[in-house]
N, CA, C, O and CB atoms as a CASP TS submission, in Angstrom:
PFRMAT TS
TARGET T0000
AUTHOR 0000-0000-0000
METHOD Language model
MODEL 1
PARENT N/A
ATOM      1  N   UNK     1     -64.505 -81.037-135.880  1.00  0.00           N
ATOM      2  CA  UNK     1     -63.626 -80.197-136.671  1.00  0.00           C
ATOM      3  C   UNK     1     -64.396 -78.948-137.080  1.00  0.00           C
ATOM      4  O   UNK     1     -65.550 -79.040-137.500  1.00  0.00           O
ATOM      5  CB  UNK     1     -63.087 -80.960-137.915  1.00  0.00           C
ATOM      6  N   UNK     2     -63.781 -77.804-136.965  1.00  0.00           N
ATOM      7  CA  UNK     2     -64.437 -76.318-136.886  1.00  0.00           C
ATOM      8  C   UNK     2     -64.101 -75.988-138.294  1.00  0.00           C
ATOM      9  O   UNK     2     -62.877 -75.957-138.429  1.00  0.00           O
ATOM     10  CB  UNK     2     -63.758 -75.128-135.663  1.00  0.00           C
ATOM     11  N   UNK     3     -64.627 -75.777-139.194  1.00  0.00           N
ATOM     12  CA  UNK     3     -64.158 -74.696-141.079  1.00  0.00           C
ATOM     13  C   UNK     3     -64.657 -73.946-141.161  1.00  0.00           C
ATOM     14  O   UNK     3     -65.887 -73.929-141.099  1.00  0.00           O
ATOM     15  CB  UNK     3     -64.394 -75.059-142.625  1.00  0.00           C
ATOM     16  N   UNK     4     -63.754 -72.732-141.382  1.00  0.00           N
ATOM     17  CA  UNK     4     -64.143 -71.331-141.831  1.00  0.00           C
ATOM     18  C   UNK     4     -64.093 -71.523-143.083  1.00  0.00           C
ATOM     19  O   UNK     4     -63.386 -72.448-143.485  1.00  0.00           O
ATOM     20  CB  UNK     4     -63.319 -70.133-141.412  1.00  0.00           C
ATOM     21  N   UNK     5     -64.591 -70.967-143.726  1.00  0.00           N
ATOM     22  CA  UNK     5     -64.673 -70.757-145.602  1.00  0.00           C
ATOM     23  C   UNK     5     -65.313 -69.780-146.085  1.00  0.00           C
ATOM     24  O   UNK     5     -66.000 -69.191-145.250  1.00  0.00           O
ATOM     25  CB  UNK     5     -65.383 -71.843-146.439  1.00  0.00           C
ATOM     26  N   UNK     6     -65.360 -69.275-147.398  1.00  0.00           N
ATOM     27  CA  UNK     6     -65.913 -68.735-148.264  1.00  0.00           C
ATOM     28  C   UNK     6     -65.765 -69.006-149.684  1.00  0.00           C
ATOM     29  O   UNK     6     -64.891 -69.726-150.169  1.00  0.00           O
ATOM     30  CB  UNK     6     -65.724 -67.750-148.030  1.00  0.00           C
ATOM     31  N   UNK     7     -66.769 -68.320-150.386  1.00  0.00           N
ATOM     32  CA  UNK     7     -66.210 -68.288-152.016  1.00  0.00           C
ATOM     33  C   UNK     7     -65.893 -67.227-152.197  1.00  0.00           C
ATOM     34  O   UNK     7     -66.849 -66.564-151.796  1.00  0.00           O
ATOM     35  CB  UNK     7     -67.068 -68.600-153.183  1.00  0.00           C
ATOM     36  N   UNK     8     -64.854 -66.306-152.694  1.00  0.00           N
ATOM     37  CA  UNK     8     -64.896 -65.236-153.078  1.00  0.00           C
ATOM     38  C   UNK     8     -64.567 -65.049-154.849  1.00  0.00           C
ATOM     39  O   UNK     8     -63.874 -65.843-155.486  1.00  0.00           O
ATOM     40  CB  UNK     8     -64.035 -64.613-152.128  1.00  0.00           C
ATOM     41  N   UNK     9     -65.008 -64.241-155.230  1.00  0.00           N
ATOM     42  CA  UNK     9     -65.101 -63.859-157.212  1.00  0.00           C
ATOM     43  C   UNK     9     -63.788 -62.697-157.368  1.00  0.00           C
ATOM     44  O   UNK     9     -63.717 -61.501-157.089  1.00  0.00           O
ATOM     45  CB  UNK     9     -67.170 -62.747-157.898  1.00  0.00           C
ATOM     46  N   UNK    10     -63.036 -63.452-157.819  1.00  0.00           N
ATOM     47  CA  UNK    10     -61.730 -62.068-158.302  1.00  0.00           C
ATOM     48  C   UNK    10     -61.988 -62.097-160.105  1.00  0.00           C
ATOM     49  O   UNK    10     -62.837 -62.822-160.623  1.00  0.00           O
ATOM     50  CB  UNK    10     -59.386 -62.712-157.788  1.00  0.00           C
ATOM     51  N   UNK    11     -61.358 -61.450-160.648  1.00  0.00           N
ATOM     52  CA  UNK    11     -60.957 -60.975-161.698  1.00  0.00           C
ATOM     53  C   UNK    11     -60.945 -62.566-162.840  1.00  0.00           C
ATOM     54  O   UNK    11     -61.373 -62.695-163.987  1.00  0.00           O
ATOM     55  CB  UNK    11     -59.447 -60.103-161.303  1.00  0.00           C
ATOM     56  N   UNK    12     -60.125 -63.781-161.722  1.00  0.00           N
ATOM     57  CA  UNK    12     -59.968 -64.849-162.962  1.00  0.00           C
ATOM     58  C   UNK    12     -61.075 -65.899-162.423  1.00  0.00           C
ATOM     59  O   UNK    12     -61.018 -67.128-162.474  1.00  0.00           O
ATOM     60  CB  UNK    12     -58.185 -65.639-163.172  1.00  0.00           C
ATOM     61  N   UNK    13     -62.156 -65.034-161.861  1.00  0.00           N
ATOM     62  CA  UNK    13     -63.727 -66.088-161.523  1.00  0.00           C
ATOM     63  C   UNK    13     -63.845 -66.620-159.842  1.00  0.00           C
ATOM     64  O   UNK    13     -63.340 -65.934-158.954  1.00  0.00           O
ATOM     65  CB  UNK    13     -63.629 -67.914-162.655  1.00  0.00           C
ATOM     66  N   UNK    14     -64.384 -67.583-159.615  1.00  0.00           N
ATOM     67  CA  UNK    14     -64.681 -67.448-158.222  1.00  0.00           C
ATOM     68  C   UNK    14     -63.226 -68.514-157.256  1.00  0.00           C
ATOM     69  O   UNK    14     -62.501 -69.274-157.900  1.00  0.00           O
ATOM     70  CB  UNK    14     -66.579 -68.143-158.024  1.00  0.00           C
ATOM     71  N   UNK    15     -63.131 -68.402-156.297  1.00  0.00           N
ATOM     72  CA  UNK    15     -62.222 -69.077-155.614  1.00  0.00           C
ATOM     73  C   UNK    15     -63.027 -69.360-154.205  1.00  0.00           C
ATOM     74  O   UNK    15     -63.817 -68.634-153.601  1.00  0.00           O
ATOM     75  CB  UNK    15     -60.828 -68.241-155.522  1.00  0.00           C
ATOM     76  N   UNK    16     -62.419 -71.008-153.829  1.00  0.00           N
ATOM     77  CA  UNK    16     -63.054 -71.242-152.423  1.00  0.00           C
ATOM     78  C   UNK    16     -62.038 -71.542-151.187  1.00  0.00           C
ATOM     79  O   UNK    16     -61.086 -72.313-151.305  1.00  0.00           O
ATOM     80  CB  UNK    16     -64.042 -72.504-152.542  1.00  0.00           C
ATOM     81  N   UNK    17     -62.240 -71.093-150.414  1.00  0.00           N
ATOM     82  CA  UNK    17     -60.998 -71.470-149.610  1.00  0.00           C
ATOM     83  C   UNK    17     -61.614 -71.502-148.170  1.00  0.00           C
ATOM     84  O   UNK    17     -62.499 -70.770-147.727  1.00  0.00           O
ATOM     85  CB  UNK    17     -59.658 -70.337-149.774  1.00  0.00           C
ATOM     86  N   UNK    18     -60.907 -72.575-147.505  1.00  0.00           N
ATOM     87  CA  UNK    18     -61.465 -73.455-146.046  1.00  0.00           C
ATOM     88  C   UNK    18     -60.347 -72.990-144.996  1.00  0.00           C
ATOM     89  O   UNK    18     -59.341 -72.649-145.618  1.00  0.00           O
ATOM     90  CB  UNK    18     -61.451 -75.499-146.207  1.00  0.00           C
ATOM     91  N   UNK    19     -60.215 -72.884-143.848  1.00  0.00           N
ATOM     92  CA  UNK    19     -59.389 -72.899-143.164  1.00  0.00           C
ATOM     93  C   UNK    19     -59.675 -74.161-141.820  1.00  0.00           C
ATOM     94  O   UNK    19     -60.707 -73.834-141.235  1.00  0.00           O
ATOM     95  CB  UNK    19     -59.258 -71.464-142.892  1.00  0.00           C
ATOM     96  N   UNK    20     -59.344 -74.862-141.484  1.00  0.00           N
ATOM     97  CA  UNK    20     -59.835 -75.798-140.565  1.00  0.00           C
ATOM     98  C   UNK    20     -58.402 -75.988-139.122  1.00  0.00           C
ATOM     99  O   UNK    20     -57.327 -75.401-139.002  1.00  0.00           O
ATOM    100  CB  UNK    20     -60.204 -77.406-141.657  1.00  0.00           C
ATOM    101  N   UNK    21     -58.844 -76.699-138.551  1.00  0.00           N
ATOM    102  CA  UNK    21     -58.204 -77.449-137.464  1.00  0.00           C
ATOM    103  C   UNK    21     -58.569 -78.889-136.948  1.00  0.00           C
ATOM    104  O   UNK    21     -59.672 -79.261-136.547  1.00  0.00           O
ATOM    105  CB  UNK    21     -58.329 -76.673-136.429  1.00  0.00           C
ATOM    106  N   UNK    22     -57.638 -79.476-137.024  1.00  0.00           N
ATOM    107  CA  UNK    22     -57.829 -80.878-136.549  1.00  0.00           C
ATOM    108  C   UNK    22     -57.935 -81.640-135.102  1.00  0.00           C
ATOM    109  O   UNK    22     -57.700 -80.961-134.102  1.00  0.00           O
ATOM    110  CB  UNK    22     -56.910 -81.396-137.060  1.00  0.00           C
ATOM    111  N   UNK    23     -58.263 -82.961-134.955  1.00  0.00           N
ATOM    112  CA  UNK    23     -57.759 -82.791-133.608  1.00  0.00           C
ATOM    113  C   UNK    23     -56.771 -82.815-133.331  1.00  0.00           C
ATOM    114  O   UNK    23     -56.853 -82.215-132.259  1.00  0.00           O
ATOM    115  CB  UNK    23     -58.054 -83.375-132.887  1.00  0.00           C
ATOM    116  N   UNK    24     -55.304 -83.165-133.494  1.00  0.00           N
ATOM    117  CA  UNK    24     -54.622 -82.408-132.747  1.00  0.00           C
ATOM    118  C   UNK    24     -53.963 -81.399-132.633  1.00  0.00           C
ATOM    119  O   UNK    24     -52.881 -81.272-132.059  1.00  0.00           O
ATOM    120  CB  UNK    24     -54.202 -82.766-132.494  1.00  0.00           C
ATOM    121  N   UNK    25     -54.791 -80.359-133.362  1.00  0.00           N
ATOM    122  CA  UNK    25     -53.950 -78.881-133.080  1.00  0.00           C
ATOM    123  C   UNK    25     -53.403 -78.312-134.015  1.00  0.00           C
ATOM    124  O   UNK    25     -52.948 -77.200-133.748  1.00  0.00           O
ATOM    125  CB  UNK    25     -52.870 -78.897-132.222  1.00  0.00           C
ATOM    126  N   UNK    26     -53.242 -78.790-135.337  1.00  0.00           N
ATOM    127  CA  UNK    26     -52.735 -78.551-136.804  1.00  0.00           C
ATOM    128  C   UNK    26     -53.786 -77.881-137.560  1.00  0.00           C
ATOM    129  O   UNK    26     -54.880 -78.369-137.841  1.00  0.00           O
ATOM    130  CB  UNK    26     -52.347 -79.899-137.572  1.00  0.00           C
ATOM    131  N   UNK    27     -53.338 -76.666-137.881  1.00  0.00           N
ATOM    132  CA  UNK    27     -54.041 -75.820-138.393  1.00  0.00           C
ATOM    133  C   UNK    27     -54.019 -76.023-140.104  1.00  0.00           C
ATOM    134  O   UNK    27     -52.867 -75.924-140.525  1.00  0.00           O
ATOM    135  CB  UNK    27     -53.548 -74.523-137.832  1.00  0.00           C
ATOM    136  N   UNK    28     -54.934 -76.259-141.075  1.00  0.00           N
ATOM    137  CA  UNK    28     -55.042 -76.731-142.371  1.00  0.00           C
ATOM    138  C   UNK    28     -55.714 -75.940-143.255  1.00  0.00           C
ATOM    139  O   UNK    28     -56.898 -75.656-143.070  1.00  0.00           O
ATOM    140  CB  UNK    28     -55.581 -77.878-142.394  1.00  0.00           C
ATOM    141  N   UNK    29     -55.040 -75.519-144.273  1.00  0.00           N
ATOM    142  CA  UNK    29     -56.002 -74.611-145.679  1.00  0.00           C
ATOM    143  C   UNK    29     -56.188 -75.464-146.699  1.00  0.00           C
ATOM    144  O   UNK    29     -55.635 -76.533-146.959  1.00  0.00           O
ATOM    145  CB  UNK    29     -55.208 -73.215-146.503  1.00  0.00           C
ATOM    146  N   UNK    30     -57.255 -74.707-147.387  1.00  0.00           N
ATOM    147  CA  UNK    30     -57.468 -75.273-148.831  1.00  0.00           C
ATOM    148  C   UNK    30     -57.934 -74.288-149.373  1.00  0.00           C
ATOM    149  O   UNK    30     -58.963 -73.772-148.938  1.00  0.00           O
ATOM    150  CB  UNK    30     -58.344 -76.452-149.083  1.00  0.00           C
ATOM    151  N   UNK    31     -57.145 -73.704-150.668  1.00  0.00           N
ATOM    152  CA  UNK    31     -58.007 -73.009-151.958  1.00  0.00           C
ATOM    153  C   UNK    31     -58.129 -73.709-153.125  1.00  0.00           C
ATOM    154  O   UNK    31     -57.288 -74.526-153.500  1.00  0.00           O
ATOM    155  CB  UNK    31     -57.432 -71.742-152.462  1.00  0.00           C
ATOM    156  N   UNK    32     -59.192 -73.420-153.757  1.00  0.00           N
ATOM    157  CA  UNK    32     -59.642 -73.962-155.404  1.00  0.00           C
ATOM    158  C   UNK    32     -59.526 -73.139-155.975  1.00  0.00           C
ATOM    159  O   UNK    32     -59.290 -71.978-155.640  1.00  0.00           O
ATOM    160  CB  UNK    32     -60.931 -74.453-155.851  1.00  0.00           C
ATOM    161  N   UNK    33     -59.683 -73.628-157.045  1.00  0.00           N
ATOM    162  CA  UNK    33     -59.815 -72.106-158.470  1.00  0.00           C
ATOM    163  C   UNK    33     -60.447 -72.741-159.080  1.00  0.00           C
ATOM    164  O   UNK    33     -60.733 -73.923-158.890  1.00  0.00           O
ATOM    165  CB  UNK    33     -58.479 -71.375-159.559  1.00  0.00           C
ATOM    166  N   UNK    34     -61.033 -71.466-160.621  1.00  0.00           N
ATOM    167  CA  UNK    34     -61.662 -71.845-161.327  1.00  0.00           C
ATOM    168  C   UNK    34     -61.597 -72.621-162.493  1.00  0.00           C
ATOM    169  O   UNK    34     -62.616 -72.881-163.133  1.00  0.00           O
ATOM    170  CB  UNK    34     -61.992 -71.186-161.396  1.00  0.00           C
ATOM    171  N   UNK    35     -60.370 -73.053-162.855  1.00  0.00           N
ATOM    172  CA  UNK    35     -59.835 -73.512-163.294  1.00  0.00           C
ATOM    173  C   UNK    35     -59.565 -75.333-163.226  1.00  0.00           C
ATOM    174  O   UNK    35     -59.209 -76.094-164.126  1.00  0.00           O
ATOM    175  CB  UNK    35     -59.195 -72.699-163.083  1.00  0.00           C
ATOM    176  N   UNK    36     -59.875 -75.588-161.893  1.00  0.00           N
ATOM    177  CA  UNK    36     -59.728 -76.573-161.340  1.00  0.00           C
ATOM    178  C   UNK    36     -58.245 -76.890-160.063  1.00  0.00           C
ATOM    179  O   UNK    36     -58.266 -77.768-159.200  1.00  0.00           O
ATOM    180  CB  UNK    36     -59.816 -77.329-162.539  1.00  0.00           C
ATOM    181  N   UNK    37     -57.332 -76.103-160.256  1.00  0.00           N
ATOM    182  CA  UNK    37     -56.509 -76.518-159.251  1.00  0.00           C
ATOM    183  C   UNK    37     -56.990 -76.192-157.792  1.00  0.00           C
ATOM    184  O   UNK    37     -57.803 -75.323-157.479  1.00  0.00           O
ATOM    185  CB  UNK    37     -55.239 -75.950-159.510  1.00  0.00           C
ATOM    186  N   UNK    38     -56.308 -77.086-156.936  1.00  0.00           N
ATOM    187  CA  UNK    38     -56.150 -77.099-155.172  1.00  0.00           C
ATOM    188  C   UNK    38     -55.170 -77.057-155.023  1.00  0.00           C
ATOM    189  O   UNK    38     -54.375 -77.797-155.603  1.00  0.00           O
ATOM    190  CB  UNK    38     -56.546 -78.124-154.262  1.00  0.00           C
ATOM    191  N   UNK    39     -54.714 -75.785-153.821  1.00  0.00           N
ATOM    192  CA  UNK    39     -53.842 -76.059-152.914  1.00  0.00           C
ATOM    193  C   UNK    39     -54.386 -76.573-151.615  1.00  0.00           C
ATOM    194  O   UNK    39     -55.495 -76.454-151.095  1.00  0.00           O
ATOM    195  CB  UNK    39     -53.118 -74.990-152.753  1.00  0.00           C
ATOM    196  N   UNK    40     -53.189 -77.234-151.209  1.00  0.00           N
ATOM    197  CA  UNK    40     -54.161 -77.820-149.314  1.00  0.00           C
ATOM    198  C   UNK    40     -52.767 -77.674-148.703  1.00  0.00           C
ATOM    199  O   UNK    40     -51.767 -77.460-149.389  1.00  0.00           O
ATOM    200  CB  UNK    40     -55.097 -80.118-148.962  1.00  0.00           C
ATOM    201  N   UNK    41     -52.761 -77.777-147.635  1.00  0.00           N
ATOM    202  CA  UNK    41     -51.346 -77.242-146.831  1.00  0.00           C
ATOM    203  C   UNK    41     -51.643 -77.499-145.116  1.00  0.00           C
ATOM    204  O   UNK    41     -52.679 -77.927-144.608  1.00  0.00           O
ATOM    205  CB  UNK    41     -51.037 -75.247-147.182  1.00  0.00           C
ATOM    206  N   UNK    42     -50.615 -77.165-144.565  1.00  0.00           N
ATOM    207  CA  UNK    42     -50.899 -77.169-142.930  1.00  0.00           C
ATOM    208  C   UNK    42     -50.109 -75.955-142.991  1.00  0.00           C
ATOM    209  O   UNK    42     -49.214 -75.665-143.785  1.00  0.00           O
ATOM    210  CB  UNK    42     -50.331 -78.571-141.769  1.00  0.00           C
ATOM    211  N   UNK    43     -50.715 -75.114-141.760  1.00  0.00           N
ATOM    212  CA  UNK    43     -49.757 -73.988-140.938  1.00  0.00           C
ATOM    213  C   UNK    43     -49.828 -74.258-139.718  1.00  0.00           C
ATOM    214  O   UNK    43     -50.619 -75.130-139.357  1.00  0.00           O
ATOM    215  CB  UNK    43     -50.105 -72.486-141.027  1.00  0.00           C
ATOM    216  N   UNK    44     -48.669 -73.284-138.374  1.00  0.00           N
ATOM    217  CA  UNK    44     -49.137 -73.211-137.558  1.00  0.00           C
ATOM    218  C   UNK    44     -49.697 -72.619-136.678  1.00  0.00           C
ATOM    219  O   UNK    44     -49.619 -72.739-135.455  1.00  0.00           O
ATOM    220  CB  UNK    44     -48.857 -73.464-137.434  1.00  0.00           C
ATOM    221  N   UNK    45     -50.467 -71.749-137.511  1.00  0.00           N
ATOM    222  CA  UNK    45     -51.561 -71.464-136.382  1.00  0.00           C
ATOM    223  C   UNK    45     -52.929 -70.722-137.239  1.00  0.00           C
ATOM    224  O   UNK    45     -52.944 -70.756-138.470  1.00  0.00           O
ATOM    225  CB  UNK    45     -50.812 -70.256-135.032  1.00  0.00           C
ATOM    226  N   UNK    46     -53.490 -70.392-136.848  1.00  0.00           N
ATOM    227  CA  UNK    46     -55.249 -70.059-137.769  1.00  0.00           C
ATOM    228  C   UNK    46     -53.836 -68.879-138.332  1.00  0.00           C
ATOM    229  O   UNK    46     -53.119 -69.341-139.220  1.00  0.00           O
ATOM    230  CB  UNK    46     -57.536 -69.171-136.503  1.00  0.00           C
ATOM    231  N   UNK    47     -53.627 -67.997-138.014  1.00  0.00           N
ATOM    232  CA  UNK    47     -53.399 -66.547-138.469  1.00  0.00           C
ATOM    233  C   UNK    47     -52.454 -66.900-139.642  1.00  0.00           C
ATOM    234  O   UNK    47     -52.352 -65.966-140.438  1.00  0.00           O
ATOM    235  CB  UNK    47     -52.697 -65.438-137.249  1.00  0.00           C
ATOM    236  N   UNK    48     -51.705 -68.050-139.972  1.00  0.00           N
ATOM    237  CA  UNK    48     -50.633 -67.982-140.819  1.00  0.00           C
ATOM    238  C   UNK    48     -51.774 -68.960-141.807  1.00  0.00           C
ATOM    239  O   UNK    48     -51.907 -68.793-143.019  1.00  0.00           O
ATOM    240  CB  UNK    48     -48.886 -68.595-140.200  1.00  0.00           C
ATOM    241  N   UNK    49     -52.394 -69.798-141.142  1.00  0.00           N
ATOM    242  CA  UNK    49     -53.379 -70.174-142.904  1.00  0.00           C
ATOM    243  C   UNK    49     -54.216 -69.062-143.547  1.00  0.00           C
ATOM    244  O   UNK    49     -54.359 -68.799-144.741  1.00  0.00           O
ATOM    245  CB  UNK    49     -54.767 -71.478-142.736  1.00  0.00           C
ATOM    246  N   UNK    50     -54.717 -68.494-142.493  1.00  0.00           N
ATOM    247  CA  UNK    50     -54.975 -67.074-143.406  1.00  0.00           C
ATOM    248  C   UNK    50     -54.340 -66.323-144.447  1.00  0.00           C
ATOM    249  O   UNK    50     -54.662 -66.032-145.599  1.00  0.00           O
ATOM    250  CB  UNK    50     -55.003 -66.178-142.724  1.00  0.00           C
ATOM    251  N   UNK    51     -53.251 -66.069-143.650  1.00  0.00           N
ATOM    252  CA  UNK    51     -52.056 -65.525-145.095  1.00  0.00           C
ATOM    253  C   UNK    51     -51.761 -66.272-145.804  1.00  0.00           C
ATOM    254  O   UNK    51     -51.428 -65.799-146.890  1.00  0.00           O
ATOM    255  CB  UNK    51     -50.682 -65.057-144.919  1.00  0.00           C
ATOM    256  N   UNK    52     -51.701 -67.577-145.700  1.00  0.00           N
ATOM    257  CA  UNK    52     -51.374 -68.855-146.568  1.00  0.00           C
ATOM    258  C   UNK    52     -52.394 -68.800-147.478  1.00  0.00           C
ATOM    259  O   UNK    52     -52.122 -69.331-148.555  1.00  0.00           O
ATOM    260  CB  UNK    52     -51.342 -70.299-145.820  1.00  0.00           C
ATOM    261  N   UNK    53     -53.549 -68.293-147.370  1.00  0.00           N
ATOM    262  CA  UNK    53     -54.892 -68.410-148.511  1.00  0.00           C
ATOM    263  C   UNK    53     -54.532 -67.244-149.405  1.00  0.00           C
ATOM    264  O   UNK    53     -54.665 -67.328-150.626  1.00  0.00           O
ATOM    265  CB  UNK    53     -56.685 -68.166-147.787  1.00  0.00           C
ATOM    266  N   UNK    54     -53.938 -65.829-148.626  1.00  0.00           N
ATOM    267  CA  UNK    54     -54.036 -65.075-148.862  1.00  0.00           C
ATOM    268  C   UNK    54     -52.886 -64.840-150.023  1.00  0.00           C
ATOM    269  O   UNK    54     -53.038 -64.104-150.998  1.00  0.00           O
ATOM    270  CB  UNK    54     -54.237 -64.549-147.850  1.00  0.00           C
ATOM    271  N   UNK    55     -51.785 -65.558-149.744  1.00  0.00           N
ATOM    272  CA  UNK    55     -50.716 -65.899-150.293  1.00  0.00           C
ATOM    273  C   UNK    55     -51.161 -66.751-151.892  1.00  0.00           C
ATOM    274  O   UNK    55     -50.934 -66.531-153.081  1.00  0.00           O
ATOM    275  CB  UNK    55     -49.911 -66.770-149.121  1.00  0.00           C
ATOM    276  N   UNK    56     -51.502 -67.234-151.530  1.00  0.00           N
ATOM    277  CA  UNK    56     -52.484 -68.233-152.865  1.00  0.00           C
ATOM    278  C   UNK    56     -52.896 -67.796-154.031  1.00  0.00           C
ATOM    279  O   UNK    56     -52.640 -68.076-155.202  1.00  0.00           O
ATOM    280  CB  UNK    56     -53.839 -68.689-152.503  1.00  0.00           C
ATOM    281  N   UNK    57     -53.745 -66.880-153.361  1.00  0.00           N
ATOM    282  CA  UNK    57     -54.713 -66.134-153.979  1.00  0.00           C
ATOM    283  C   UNK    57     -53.779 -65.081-154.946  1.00  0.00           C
ATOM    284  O   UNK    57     -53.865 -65.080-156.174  1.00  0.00           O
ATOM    285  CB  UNK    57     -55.726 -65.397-152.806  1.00  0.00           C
ATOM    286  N   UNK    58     -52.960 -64.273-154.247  1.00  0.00           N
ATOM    287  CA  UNK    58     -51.986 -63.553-155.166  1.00  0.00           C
ATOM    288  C   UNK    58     -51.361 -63.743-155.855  1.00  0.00           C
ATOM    289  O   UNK    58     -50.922 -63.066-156.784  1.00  0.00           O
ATOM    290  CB  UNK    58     -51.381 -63.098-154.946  1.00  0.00           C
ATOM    291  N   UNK    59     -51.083 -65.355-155.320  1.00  0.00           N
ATOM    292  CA  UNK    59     -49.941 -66.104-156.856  1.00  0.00           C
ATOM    293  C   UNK    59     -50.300 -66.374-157.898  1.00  0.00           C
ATOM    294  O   UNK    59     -49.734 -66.648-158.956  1.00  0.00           O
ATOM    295  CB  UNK    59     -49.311 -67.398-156.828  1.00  0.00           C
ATOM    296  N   UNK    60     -51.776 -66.252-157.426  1.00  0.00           N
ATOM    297  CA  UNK    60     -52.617 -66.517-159.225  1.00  0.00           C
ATOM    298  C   UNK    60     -53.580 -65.885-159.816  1.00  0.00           C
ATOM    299  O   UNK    60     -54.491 -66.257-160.555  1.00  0.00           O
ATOM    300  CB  UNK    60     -53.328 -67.729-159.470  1.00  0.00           C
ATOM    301  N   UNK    61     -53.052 -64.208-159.115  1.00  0.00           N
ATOM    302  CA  UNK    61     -53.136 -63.443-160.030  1.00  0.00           C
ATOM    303  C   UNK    61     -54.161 -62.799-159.323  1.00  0.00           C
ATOM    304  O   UNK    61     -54.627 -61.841-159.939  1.00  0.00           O
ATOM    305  CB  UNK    61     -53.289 -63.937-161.358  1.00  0.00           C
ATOM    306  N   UNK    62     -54.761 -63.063-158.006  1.00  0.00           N
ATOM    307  CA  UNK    62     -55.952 -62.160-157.937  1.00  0.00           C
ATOM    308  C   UNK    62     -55.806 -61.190-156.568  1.00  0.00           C
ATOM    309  O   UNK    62     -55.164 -61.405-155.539  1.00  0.00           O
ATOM    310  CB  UNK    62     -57.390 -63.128-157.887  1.00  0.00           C
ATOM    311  N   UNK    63     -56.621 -60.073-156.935  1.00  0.00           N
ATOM    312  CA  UNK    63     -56.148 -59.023-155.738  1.00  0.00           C
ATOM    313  C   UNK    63     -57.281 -59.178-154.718  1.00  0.00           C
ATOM    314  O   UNK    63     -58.432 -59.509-155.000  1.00  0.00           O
ATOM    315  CB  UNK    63     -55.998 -57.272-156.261  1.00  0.00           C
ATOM    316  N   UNK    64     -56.772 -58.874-153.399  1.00  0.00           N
ATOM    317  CA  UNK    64     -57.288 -59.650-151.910  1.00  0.00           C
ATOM    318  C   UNK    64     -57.155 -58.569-151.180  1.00  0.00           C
ATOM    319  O   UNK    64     -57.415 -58.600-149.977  1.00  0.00           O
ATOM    320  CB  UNK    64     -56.384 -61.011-151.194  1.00  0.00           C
TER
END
């Protein structure tokens, strides 16, 4: 299994977010906050969990 990730630091502290793939072909995110919540999700394909992080990230408040 291949994960892209980072931490990145916005405005309401740091956030981590994974993008992965499984074996069979299901593309999967995860962001944290600082706060303590996770989202985790499936998309289908790398390019839409991207926006799916990216999506995340804006709903709670931080600019990307």
């Amino acid at each position: 299994m291949q994960k892209e990730g980072t931490t990145t630091y916005g405005s309401n502290g740091a956030h981590t977010w994974t993008v992965w793939v499984d074996r069979r072909g299901t593309w999967h995110f995860e962001v944290s906050g600082p706060l303590g919540w996770t989202v985790t999700d499936s998309a289908t394909s790398k390019g839409d969990a991207f926006i799916a992080v990216r999506q995340v990230l804006i709903r709670r408040g931080e600019s990307v």
